[in-house]
C-alpha positions as CSV (number, residue, x, y, z in Angstrom):
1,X,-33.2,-55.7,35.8
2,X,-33.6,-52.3,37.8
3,X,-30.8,-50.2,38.8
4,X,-27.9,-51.7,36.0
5,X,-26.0,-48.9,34.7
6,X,-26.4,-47.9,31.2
7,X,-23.5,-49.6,29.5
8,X,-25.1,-50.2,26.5
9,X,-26.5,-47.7,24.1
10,X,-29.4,-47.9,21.9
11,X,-31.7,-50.6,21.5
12,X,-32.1,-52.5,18.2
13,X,-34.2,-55.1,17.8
14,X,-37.7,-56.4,16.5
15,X,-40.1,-57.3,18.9
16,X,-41.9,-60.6,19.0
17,X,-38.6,-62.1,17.8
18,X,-37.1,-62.6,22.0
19,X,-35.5,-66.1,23.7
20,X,-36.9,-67.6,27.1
21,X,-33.0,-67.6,28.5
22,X,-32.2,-69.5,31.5
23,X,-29.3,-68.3,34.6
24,X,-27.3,-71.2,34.7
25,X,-25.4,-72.4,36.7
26,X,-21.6,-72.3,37.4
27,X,-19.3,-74.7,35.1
28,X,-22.4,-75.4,33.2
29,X,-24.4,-74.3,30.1
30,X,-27.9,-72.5,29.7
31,X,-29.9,-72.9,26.4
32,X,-33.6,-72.1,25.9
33,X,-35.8,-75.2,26.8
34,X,-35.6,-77.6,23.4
35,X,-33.3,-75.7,21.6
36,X,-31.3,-78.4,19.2
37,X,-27.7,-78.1,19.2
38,X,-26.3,-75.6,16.3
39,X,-25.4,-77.1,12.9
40,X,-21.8,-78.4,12.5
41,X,-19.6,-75.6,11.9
42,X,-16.4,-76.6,13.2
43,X,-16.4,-77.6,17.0
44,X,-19.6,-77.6,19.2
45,X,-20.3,-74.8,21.7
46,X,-20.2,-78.1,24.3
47,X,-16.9,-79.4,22.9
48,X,-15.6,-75.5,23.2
49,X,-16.7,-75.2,26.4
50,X,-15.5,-78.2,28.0
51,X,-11.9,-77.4,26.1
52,X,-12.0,-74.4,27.8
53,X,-13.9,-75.0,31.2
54,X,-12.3,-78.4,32.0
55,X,-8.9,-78.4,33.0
56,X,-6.4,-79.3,36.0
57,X,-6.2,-76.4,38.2
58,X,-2.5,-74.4,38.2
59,X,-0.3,-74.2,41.1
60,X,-1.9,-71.2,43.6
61,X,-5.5,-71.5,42.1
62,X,-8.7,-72.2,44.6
63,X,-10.9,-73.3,41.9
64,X,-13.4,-76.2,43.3
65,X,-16.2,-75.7,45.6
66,X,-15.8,-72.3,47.4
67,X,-14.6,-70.8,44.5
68,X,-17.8,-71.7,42.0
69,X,-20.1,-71.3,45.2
70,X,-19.4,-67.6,44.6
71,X,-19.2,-67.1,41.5
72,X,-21.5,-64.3,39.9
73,X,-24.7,-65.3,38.1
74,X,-24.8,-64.5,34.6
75,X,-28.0,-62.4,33.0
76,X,-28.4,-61.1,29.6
77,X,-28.8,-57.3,30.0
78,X,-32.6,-56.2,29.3
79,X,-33.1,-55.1,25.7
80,X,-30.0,-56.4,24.4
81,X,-30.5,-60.3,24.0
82,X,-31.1,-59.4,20.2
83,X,-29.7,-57.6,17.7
84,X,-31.2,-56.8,14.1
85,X,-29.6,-55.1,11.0
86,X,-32.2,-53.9,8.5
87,X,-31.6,-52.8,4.8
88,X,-30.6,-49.2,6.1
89,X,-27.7,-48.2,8.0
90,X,-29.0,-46.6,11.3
91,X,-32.6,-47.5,11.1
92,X,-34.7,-49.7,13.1
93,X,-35.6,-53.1,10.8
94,X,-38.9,-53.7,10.0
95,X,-40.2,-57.2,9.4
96,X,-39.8,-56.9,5.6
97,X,-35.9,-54.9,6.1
98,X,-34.7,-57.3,8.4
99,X,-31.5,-58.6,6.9
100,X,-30.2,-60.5,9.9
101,X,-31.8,-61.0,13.7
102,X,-28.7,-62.2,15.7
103,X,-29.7,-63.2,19.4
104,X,-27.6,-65.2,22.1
105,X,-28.6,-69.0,22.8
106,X,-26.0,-70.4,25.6
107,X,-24.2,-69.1,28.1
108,X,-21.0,-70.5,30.5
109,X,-19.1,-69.2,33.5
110,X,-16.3,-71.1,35.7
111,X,-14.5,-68.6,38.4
112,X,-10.9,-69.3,40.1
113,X,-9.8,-67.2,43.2
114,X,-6.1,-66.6,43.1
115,X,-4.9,-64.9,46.2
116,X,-6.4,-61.5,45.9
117,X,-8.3,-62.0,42.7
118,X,-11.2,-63.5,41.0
119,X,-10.5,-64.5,37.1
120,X,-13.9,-66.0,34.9
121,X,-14.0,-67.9,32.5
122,X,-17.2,-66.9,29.8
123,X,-18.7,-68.6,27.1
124,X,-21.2,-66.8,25.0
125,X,-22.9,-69.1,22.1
126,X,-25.1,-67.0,19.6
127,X,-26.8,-67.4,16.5
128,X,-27.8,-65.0,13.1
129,X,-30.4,-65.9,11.4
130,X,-31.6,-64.6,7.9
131,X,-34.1,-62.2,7.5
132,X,-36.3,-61.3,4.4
133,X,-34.2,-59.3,3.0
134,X,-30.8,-61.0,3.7
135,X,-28.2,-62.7,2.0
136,X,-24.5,-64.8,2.3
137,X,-22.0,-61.9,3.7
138,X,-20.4,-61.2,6.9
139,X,-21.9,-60.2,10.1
140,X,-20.1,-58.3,12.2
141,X,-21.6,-59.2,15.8
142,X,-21.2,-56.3,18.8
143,X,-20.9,-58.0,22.3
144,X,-20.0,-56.6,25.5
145,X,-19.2,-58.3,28.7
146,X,-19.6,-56.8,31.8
147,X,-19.4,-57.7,35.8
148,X,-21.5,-55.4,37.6
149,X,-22.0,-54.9,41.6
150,X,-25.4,-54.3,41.5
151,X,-27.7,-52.6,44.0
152,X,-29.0,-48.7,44.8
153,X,-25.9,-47.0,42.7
154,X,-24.4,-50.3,40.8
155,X,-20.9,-49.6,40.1
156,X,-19.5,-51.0,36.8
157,X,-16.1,-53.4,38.2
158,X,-15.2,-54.7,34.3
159,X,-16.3,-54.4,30.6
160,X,-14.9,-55.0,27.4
161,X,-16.4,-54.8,23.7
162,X,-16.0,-57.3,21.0
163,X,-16.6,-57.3,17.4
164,X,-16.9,-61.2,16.3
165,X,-17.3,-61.5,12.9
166,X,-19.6,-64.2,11.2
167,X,-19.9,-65.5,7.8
168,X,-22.8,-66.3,6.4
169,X,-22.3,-68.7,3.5
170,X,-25.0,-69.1,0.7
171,X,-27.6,-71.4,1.4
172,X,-27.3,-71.6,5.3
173,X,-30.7,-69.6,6.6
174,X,-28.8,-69.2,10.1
175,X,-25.1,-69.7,11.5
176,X,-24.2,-70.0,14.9
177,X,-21.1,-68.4,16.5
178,X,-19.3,-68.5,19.7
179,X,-17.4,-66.0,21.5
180,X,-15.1,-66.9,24.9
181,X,-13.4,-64.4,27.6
182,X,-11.1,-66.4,29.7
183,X,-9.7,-63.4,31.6
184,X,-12.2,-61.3,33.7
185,X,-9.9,-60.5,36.1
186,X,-10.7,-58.4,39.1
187,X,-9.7,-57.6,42.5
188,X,-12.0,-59.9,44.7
189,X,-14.1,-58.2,47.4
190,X,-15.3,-58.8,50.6
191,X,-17.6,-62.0,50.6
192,X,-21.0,-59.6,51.1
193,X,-20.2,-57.2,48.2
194,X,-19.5,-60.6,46.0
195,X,-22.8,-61.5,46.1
196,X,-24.2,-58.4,44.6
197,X,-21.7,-59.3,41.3
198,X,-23.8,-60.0,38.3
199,X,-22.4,-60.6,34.8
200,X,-24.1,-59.1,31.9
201,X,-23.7,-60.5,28.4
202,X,-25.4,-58.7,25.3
203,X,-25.5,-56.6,21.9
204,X,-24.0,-53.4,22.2
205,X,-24.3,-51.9,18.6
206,X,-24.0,-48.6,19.9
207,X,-20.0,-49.3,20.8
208,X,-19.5,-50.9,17.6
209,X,-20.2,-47.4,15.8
210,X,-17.5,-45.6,18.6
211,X,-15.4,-48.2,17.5
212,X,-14.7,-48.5,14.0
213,X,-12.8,-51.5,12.5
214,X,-9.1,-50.7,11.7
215,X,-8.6,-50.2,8.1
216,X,-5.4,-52.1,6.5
217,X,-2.3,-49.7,5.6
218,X,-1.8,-48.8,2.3
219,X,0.1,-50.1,0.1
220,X,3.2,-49.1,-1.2
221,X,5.1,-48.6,-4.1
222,X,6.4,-51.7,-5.7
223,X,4.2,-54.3,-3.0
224,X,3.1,-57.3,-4.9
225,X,-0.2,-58.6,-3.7
């Protein structure tokens, strides 16, 4: 989509290897036409979603119909629906270096206006799959979130980065994974500048190197483990 801001970095992924994703719409789900639903592995993405989308508004909320009449689309920013990690740290994966392809399968949104802001509810549901040369471990998946007003100079209104990590046991060829923002707060704006809002889900690898994970303290003298 033309004129987003650049709030992800570079691009990783391996062409030919893309999902068809669908802008759903509010309160629901959007998943690629005949996708099956992901493996057990704990709850569902639909059970998650409705434990988190379906509940008894709280005293001073206007969720309901003009509320989810306005709430932003959702689109998966171009060039970030995927995300690869080859044998190499830093290089772009080949077909035979691929360890993992990690791509996003479903998305969810549910807004409530209270007074002067807007709070979203967002699901994410993903999925790594094994490459050639891939094995059990853990994946640690990079996802930002953003709302953007978008237009001639689109103005960034929220953003946050994630690191979700994924284990990949032995013998499973693919795992899927879901990650769920249920505060994306912002000061609402006028009805006109609400409809330019857009929400942007993908990889953002590039953050995930500014970002390193925190390392555990040391150990003392005299700790047990």
């Amino acid at each position: 989509m033309t004129g987003v801001p650049q709030l992800w970095g570079k691009r990783y992924f391996v062409s030919g290897i893309l999902l068809a994703l669908n802008v759903l719409v509010c309160g629901c789900s959007s998943n690629p036409p005949g996708s099956p639903e992901p493996a057990s592995s704990g709850s569902s993405f639909t059970d998650r979603m409705k434990a988190v989308f379906s509940r008894t508004p709280v005293a001073g909320e206007q969720a309901g119909v003009s509320a989810q009449a306005d709430c932003p689309g959702i689109d998966i920013r171009s060039g970030a629906s995927t995300y690869s990690i080859g044998t190499a740290p830093g290089v772009a994966a080949t077909p035979t270096s691929l360890r993992y392809q990690v791509v996003v399968a479903k998305t969810a949104r549910e807004c409530v206006v209270r007074g002067g802001t807007m709070t979203i509810k967002v699901g994410v549901q993903g999925r790594v799959i094994l490459g050639p040369a891939g094995g059990p471990g853990q994946v640690d998946v990079p996802i930002r979130l953003a709302v953007v007003q978008d237009g001639v100079e689109p103005k960034t209104i929220w953003t946050r980065f994630y690191r979700v990590p994924v284990d990949v046991p032995p013998g499973q060829t693919n795992v899927p994974f879901v990650q769920i923002e249920e505060d994306m707060t912002f000061a609402l704006p006028p009805p006109a500048e609400l409809e330019a809002y857009v929400i942007y889900v993908g990889f953002d690898p590039s953050a995930a190197k500014e970002q390193p994970q925190k390392k555990k303290p040391p150990k003392t003298a005299g700790t047990r483990n």
